[in-house]
Each structure stands twice: as C-alpha cells, then as structure tokens.
PDB file with one MODEL, atoms N, CA, C and O in Angstrom:
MODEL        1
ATOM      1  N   UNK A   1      81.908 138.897   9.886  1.00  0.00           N
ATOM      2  CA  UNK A   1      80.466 139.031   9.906  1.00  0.00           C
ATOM      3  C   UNK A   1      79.921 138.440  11.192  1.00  0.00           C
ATOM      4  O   UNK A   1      80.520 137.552  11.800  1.00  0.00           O
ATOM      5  N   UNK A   2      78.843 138.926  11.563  1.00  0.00           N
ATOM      6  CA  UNK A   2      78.174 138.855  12.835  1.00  0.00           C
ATOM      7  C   UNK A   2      77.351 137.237  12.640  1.00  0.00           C
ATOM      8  O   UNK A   2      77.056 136.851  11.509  1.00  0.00           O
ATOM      9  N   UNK A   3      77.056 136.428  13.827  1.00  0.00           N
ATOM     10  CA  UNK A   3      76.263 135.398  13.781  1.00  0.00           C
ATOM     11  C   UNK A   3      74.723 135.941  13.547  1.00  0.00           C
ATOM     12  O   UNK A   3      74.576 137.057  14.045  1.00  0.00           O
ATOM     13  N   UNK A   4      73.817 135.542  13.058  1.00  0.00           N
ATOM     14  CA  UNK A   4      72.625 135.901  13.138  1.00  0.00           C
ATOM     15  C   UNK A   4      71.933 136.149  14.403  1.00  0.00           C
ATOM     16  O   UNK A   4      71.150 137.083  14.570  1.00  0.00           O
ATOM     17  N   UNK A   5      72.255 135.260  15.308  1.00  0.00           N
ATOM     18  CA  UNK A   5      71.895 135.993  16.487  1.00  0.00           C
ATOM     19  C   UNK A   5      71.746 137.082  17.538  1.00  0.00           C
ATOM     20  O   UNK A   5      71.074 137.459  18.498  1.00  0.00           O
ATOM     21  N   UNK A   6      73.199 137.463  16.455  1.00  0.00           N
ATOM     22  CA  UNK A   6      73.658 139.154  16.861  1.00  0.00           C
ATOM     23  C   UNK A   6      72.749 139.902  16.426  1.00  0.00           C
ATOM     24  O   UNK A   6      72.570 140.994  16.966  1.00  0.00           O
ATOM     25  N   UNK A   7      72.026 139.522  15.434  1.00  0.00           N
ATOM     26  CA  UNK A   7      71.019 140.528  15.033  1.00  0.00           C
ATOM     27  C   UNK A   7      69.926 141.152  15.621  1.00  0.00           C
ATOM     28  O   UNK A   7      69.387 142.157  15.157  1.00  0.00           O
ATOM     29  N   UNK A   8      69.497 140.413  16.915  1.00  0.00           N
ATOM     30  CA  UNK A   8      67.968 140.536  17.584  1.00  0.00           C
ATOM     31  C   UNK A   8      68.090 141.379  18.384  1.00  0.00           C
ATOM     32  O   UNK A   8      67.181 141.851  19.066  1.00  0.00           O
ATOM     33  N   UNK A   9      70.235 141.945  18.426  1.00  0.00           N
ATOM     34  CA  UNK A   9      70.204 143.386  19.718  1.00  0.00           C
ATOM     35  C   UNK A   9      69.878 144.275  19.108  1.00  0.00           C
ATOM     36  O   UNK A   9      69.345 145.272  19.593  1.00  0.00           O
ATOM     37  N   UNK A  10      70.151 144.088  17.801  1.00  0.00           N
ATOM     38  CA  UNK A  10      70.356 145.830  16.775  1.00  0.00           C
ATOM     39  C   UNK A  10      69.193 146.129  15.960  1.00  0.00           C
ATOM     40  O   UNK A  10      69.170 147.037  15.128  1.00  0.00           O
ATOM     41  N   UNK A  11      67.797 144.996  16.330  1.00  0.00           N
ATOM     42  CA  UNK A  11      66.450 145.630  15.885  1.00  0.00           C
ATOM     43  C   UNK A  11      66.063 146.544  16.279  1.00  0.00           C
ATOM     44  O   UNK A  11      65.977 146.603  17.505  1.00  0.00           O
ATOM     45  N   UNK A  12      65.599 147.809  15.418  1.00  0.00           N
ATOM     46  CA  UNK A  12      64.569 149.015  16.494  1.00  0.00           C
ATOM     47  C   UNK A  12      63.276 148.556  17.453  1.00  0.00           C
ATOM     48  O   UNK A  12      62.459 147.683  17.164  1.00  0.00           O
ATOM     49  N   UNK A  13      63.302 149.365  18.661  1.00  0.00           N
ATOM     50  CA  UNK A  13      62.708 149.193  19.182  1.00  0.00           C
ATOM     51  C   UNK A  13      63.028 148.568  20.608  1.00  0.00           C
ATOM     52  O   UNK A  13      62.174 148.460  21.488  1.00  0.00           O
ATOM     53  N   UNK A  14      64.242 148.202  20.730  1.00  0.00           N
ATOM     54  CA  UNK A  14      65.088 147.360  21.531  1.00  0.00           C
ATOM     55  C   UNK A  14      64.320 148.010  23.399  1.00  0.00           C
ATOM     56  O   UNK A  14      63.522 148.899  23.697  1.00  0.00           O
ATOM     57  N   UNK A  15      64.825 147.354  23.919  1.00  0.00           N
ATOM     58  CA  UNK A  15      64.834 148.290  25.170  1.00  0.00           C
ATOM     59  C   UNK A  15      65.950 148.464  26.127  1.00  0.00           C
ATOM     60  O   UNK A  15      67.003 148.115  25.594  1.00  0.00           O
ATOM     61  N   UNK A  16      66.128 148.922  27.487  1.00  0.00           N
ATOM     62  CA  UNK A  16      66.855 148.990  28.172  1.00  0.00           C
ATOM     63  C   UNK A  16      67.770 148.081  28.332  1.00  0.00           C
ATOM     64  O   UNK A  16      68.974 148.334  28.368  1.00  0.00           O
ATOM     65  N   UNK A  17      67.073 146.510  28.483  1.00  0.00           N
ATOM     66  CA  UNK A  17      67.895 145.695  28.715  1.00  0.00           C
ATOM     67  C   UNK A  17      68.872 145.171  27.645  1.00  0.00           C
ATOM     68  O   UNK A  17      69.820 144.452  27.962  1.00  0.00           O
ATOM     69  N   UNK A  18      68.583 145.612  26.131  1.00  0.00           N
ATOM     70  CA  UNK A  18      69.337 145.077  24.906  1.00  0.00           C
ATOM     71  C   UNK A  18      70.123 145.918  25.384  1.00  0.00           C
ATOM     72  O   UNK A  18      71.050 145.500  26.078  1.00  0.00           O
ATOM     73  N   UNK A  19      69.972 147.358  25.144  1.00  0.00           N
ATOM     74  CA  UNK A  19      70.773 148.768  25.008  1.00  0.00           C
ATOM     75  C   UNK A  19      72.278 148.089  26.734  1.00  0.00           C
ATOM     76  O   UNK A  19      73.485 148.312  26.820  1.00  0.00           O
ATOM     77  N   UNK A  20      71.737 147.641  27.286  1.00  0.00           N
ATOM     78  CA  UNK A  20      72.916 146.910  28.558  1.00  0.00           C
ATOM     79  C   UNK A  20      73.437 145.954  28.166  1.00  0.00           C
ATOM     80  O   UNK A  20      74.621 145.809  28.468  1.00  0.00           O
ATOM     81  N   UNK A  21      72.898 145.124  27.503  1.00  0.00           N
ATOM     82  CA  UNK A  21      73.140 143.514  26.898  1.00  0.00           C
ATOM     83  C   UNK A  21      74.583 144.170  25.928  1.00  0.00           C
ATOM     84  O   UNK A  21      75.781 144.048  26.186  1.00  0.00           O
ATOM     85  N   UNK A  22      74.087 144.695  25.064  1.00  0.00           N
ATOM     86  CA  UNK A  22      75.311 146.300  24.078  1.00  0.00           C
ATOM     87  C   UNK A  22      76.437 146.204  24.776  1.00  0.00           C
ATOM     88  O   UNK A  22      77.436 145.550  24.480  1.00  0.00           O
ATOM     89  N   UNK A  23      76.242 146.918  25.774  1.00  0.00           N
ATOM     90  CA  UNK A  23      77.388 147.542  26.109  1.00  0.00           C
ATOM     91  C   UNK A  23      78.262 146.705  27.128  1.00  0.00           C
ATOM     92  O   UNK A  23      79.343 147.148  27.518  1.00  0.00           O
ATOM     93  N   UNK A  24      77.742 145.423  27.572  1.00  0.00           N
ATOM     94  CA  UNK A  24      78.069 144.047  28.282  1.00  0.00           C
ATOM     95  C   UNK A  24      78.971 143.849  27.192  1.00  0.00           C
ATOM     96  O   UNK A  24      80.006 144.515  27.174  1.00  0.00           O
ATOM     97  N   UNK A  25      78.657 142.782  26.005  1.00  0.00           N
ATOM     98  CA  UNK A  25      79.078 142.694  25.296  1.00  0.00           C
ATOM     99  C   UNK A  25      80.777 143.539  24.479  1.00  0.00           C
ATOM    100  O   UNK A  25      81.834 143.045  24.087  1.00  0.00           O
ATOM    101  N   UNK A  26      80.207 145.072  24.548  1.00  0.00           N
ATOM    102  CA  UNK A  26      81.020 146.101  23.792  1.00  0.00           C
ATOM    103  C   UNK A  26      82.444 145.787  24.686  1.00  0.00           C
ATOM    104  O   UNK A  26      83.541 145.348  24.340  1.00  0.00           O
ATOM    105  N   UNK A  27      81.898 146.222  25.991  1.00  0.00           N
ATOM    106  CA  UNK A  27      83.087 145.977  27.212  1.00  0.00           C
ATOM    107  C   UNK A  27      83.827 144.728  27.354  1.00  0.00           C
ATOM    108  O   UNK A  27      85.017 144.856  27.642  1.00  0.00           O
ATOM    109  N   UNK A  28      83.507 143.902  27.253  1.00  0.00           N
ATOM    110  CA  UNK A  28      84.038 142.681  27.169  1.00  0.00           C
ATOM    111  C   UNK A  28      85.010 142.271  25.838  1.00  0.00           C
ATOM    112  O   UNK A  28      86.130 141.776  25.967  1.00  0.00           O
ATOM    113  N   UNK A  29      84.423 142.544  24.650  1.00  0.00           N
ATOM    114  CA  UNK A  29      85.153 142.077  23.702  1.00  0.00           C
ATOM    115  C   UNK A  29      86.747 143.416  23.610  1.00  0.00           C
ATOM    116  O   UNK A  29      87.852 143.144  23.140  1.00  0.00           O
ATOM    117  N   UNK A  30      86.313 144.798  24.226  1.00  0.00           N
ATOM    118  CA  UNK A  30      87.141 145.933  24.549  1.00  0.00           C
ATOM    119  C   UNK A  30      88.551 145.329  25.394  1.00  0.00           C
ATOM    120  O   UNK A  30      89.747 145.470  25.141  1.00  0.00           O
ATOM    121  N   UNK A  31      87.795 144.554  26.573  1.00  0.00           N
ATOM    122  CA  UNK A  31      88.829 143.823  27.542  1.00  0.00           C
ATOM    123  C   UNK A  31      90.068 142.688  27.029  1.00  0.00           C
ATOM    124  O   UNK A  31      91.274 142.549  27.231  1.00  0.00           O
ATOM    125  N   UNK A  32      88.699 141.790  26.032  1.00  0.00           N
ATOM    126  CA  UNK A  32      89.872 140.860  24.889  1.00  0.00           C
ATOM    127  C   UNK A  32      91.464 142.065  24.555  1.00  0.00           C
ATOM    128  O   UNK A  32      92.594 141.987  25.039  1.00  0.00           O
ATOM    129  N   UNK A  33      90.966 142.937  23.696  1.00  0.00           N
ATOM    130  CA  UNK A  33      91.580 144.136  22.872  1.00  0.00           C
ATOM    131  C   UNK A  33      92.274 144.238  23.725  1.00  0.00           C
ATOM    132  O   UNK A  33      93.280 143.557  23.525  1.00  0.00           O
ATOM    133  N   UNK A  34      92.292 144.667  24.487  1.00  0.00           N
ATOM    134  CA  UNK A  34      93.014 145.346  25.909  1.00  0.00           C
ATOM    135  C   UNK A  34      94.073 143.966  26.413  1.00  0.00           C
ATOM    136  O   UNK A  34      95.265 144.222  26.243  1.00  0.00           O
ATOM    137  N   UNK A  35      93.862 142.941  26.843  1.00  0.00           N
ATOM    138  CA  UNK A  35      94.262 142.257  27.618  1.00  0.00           C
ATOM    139  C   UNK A  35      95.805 141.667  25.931  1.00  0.00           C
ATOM    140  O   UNK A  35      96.992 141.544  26.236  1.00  0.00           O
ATOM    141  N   UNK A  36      95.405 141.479  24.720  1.00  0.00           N
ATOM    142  CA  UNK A  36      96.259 141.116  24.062  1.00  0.00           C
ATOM    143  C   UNK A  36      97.029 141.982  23.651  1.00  0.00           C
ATOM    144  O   UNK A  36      97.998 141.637  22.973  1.00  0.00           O
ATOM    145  N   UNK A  37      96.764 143.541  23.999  1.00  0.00           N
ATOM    146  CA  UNK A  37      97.216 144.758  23.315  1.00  0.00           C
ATOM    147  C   UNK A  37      98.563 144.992  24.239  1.00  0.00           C
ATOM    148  O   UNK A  37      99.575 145.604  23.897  1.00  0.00           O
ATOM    149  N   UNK A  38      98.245 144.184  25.810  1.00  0.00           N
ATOM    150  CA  UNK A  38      99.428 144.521  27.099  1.00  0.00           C
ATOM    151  C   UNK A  38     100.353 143.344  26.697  1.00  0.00           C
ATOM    152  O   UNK A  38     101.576 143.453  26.781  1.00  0.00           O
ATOM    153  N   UNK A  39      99.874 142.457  26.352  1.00  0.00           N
ATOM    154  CA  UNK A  39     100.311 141.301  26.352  1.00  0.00           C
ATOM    155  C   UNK A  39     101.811 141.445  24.986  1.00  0.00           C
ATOM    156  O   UNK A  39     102.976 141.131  25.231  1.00  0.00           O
ATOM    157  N   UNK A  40     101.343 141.942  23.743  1.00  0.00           N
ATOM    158  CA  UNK A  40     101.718 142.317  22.575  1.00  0.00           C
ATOM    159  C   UNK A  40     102.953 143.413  23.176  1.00  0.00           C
ATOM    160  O   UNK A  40     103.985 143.285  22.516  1.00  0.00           O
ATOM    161  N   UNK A  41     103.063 144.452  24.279  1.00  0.00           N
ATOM    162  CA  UNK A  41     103.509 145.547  24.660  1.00  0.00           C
ATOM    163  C   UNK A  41     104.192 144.986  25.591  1.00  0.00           C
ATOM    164  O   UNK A  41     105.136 145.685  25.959  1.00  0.00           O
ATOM    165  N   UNK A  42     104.036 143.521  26.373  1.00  0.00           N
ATOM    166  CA  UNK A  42     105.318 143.081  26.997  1.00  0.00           C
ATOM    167  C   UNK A  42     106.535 142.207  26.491  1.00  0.00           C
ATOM    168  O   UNK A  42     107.686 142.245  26.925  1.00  0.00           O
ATOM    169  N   UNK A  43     105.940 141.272  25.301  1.00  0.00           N
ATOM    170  CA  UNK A  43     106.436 141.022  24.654  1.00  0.00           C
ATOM    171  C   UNK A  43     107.049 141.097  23.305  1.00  0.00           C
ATOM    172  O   UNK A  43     107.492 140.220  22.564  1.00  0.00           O
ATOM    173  N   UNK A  44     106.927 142.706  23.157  1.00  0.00           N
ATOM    174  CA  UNK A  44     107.585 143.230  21.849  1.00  0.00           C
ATOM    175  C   UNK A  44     109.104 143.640  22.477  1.00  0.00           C
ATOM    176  O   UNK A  44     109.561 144.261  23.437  1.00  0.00           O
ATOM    177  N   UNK A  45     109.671 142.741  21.082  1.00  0.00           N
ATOM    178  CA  UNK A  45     111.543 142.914  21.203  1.00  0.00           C
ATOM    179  C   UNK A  45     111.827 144.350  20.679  1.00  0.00           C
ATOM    180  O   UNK A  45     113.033 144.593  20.656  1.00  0.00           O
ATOM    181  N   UNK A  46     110.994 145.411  20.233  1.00  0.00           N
ATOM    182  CA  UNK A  46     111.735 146.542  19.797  1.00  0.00           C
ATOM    183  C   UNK A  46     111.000 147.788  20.420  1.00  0.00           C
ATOM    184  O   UNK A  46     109.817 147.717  20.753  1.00  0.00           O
ATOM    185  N   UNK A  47     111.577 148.666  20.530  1.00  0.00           N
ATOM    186  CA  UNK A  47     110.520 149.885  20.726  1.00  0.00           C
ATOM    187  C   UNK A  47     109.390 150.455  19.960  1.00  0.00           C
ATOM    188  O   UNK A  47     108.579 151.243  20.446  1.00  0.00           O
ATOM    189  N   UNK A  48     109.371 150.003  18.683  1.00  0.00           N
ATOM    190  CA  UNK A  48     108.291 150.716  17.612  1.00  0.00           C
ATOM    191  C   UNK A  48     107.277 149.883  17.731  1.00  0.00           C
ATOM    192  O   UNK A  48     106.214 150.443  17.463  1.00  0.00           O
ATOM    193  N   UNK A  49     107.127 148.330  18.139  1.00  0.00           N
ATOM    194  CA  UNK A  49     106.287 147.629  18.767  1.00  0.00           C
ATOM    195  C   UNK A  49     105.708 147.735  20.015  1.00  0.00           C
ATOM    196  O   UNK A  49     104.538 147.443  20.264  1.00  0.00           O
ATOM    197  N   UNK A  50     106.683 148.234  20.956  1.00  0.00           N
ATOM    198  CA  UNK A  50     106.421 148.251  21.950  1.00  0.00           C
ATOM    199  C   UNK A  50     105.438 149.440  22.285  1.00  0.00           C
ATOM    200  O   UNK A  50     104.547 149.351  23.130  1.00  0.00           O
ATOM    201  N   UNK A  51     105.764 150.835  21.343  1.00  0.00           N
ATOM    202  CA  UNK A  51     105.165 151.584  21.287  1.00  0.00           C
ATOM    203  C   UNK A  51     103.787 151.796  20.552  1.00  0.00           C
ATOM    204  O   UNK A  51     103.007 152.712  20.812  1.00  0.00           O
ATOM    205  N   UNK A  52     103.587 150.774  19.550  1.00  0.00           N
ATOM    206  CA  UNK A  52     102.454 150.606  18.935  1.00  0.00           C
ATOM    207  C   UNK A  52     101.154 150.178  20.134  1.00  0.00           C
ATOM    208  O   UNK A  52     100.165 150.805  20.516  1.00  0.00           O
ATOM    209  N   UNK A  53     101.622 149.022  20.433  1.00  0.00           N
ATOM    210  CA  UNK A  53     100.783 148.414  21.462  1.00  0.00           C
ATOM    211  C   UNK A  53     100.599 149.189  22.733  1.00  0.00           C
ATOM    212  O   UNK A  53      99.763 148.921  23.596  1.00  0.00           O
ATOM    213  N   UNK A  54     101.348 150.044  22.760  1.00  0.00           N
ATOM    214  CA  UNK A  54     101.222 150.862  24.326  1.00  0.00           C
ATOM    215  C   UNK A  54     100.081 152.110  23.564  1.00  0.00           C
ATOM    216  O   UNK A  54      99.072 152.379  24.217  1.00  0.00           O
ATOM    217  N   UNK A  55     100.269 152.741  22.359  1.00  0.00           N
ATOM    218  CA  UNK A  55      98.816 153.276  21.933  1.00  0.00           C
ATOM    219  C   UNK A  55      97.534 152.666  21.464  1.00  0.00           C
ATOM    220  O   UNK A  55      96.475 153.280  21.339  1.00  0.00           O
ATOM    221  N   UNK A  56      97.728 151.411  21.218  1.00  0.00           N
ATOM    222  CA  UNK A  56      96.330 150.590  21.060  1.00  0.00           C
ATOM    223  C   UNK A  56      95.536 150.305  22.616  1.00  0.00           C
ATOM    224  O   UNK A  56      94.329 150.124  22.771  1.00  0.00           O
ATOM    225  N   UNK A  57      96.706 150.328  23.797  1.00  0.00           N
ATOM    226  CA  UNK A  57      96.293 149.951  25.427  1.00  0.00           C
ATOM    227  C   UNK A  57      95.610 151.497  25.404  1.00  0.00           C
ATOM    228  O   UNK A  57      94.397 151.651  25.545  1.00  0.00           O
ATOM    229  N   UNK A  58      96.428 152.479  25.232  1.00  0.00           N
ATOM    230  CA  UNK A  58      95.633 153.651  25.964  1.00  0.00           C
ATOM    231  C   UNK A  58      94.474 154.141  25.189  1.00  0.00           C
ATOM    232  O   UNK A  58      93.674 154.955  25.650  1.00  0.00           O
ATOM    233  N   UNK A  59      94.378 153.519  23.732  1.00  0.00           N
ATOM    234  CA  UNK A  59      92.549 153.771  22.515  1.00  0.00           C
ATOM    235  C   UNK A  59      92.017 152.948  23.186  1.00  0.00           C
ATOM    236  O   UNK A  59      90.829 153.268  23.199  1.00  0.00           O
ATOM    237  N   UNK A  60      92.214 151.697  24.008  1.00  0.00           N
ATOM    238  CA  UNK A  60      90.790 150.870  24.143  1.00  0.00           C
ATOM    239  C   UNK A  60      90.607 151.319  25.584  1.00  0.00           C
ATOM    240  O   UNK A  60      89.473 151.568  25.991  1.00  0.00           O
ATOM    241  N   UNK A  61      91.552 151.423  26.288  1.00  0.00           N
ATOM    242  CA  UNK A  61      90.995 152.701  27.713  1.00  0.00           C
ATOM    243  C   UNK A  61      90.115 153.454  27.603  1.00  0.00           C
ATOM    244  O   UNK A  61      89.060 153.329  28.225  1.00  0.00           O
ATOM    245  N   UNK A  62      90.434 154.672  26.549  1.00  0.00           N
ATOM    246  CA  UNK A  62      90.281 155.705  26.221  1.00  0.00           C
ATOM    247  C   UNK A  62      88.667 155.181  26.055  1.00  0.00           C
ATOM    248  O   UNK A  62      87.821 155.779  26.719  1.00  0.00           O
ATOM    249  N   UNK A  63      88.181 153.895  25.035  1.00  0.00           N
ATOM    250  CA  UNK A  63      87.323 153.420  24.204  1.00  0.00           C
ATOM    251  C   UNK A  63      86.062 152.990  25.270  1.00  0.00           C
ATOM    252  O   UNK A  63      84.849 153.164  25.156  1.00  0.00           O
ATOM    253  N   UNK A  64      87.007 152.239  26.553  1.00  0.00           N
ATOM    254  CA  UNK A  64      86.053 152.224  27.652  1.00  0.00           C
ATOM    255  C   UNK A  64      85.764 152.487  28.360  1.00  0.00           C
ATOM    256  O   UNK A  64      84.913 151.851  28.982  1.00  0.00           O
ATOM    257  N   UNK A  65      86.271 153.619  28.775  1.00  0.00           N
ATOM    258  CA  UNK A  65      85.972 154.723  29.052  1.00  0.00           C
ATOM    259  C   UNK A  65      84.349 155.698  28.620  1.00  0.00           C
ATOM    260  O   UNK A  65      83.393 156.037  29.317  1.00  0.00           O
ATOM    261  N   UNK A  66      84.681 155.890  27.130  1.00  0.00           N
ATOM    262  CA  UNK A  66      83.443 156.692  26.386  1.00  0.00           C
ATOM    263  C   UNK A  66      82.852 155.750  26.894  1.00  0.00           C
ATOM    264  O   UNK A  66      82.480 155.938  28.053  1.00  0.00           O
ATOM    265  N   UNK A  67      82.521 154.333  26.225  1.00  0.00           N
ATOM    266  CA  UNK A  67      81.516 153.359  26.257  1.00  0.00           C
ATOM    267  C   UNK A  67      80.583 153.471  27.754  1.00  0.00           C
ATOM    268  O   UNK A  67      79.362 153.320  27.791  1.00  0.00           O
ATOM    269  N   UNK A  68      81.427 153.758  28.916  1.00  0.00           N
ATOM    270  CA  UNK A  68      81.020 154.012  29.995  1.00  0.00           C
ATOM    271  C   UNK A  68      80.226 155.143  30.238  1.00  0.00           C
ATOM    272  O   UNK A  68      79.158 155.232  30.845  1.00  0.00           O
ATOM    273  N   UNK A  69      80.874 155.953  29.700  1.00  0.00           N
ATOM    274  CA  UNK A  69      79.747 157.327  29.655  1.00  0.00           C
ATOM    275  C   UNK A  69      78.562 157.399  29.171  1.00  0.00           C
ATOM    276  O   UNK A  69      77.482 157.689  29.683  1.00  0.00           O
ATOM    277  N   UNK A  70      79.056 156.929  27.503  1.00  0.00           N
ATOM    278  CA  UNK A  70      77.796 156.880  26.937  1.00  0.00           C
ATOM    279  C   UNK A  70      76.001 155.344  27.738  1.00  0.00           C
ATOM    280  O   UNK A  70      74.856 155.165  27.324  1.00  0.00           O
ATOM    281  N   UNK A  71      76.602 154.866  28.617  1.00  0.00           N
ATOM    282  CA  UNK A  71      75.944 153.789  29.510  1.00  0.00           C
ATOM    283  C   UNK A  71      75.428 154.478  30.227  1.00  0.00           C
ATOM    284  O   UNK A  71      74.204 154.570  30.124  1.00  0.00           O
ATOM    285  N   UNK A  72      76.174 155.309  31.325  1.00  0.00           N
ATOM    286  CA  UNK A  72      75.727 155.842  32.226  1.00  0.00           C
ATOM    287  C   UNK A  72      74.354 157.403  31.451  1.00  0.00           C
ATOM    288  O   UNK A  72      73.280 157.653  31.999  1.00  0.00           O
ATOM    289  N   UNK A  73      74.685 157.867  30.639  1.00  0.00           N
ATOM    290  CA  UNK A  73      74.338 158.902  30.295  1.00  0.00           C
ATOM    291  C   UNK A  73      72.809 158.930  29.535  1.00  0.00           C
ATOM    292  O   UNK A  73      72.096 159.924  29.399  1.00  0.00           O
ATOM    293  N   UNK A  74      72.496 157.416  29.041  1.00  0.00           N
ATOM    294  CA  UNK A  74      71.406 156.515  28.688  1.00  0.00           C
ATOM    295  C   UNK A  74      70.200 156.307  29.647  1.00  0.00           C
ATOM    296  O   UNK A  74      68.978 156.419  29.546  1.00  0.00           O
ATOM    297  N   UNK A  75      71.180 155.914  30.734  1.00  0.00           N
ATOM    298  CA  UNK A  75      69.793 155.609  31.805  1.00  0.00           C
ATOM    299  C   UNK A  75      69.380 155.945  31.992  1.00  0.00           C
ATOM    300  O   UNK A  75      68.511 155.499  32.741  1.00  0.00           O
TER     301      UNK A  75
ENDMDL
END
C-alpha cells in the first residue's frame, strides 16, 4: 500500500507538473526493477534463472520505453 502522501499525485485535476512528478517517479522505481533484474541474471547458477531475469530486463525496457512515449506524447 501506498503512503498517504502518494495520494496528492493521483487527485483529479492534477497538472503538468504532477503528470512529470508520475512519470519521475514511474522511471525510477522501473530503474530499481531493472538494476536487480541484471543483477539476479548475473548471478543466477542455472539457465532457467538466468533466463527468467533476462525477460523481466527486456519487460522493464520494454516498460520504459512506453512510459517514455506515453511522457513525450502528453506534452
């Protein structure tokens, strides 16, 4: 569950700068994902691990990627 503070991005009415504050946020916690997903994919002893984590690296690419679009495509 979210802190309450999280709540004041996802009121209607927001503006530009929440809707950036979003996707600051989105990207960053994406990068966490990303950075433990390589990490998980260098240090897996088998291939079915190794291969798990090498498709969770290329969904949160993939993930920030969209996220990027959908940013740019906003403004």
């Amino acid at each position: 569950m979210m802190p309450a503070a999280d709540n004041r991005s996802r009121t209607a009415g927001g503006d530009a700068g929440d809707l950036g504050l979003l996707f600051h946020r989105l990207n960053n916690q994406l990068g966490i994902i990303l950075a433990n997903a390589e990490l998980l994919e260098a240090k897996s002893s088998d291939e079915m691990g190794r291969a798990r984590a090498a498709q969770v690296v290329a969904s949160v690419l993939d993930a920030m990627t969209t996220a990027r679009e959908i940013r740019l495509r906003t403004r």
